[in-house]
C-alpha positions in Angstrom: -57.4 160.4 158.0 -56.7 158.1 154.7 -54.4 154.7 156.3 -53.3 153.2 152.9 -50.6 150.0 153.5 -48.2 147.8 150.9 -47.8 144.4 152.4 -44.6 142.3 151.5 -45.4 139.3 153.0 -42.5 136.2 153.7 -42.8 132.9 155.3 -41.1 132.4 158.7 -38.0 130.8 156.8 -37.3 134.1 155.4 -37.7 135.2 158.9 -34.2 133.9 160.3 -32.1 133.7 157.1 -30.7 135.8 154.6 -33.4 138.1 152.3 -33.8 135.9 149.1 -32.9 137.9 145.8 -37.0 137.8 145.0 -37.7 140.0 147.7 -34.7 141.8 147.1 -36.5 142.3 143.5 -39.5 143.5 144.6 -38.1 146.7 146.0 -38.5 148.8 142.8 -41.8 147.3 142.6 -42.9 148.6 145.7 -41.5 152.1 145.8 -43.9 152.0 142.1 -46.7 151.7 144.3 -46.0 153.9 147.1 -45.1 156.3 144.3 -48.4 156.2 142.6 -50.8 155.7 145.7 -49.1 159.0 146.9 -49.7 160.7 143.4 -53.5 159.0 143.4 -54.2 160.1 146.8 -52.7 163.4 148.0 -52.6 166.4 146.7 -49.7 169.4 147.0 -49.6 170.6 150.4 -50.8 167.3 152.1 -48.2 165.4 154.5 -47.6 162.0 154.1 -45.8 159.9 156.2 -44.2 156.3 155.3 -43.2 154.1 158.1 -41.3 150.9 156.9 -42.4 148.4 160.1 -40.8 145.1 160.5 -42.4 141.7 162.3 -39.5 140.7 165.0 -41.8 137.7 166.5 -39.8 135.0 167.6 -36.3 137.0 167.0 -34.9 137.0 171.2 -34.8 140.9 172.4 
């Protein structure tokens, strides 16, 4: 099974405070990608599935 994976990566400040407008920016940018890696890589009838996972280290349970 194919595993293909868009990393958006931050620094720990962004972590714990509000999302900073150039991540905020980069959201068109990545749903490009995901777009064309699913146009590149599947074909009609195949399932995809997107999972948008977040890093909660260090954020109290």
């Amino acid at each position: 099974m194919p595993l293909n994976a868009i990393l958006i990566k931050v620094g720990i400040e962004d972590v714990v405070s509000a999302m900073r407008k150039e991540i905020a920016n980069s959201v068109e940018e990545v749903i490009k990608r995901i777009k064309r890696i699913i146009l590149e890589m599947t074909k009609e009838g195949d399932h995809v599935i997107i999972a948008g996972i977040g890093n909660t280290i260090g954020i109290a349970q």
